[in-house]
N, C-alpha and C positions, 0 to 999 in steps of 0.2 A: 796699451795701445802701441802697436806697431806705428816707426816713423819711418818715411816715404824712402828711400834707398836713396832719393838725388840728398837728404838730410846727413845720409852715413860720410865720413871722410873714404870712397872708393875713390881708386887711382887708377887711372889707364889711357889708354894712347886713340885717340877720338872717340874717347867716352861718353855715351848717352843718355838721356835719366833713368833708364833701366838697368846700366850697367855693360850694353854692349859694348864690343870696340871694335878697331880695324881689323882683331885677327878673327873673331867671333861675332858674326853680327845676325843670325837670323833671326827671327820672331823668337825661337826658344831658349838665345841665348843670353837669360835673365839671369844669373846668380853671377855672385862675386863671392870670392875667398878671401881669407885672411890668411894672410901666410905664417906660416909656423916663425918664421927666420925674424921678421920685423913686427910681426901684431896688426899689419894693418891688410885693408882691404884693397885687394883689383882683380881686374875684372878676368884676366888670365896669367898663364904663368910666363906668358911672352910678352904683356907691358911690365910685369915683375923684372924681366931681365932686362928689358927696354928702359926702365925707369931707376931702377931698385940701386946702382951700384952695387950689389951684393948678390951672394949665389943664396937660391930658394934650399929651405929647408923643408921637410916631409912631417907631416903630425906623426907621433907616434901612437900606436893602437891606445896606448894607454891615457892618450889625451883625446880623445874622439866625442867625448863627451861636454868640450868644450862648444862655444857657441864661435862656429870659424866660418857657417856658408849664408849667404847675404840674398833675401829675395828682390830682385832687382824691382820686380814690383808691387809689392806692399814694403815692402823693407824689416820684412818678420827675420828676426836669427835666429838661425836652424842650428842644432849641434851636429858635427860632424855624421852623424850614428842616424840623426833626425835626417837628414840631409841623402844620406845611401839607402836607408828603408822609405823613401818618400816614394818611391813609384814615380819619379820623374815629377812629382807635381808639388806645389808648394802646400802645404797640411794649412795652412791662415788663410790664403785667397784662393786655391784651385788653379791657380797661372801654372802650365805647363813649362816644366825646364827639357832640356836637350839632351834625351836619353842617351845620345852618342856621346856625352862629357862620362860615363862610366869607363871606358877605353882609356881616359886622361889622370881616373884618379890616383895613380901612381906617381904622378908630378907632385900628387899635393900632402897625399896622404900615404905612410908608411902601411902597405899590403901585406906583402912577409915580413912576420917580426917574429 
């Protein structure tokens, strides 16, 4: 059984029970990362640098298959791999995520390797 996403330790800068924050806040913007650099969850990579004191690291391809992306509402973890083949939508509850975060996932996740 999936726990609730406000249950995960996610971090970020006017964080909502879903995971939004001040820099991401529409209805689709439900997921949270784990960043590669510390192991833990937030909600973007701009409360990462806002919070973190450290610079973000990128997954590398050959960890993609780790559990790093967080449905802000069921709180199911996706693997990296589950998370990019998802069709924007969460595979547990059908809660649509923000197709326009594919643009972003160079922040998070190592593309060219």
């Amino acid at each position: 059984m999936n726990k609730p996403a406000r249950l995960h330790d996610v971090r970020g800068v006017g964080l909502d029970a879903q995971t939004r924050c001040v820099h991401y806040n529409s209805p689709l913007d439900i997921i949270a990362i784990k960043m590669k650099c510390c192991g833990l969850y937030y909600a973007c990579k701009d409360c990462h640098d806002a919070l973190a004191g450290h610079a973000a690291e990128t997954w590398p391809n050959s960890e993609w298959k780790r559990k790093a992306v967080l449905c802000g509402a069921c709180g199911k973890e996706l693997t990296i791999v589950e998370y990019m083949q998802s069709g924007a939508e969460c595979p547990a509850c059908s809660a649509k995520f923000n197709p326009r975060c594919r643009s972003h996932y160079h922040f998070y996740f190592a593309i060219a390797e």
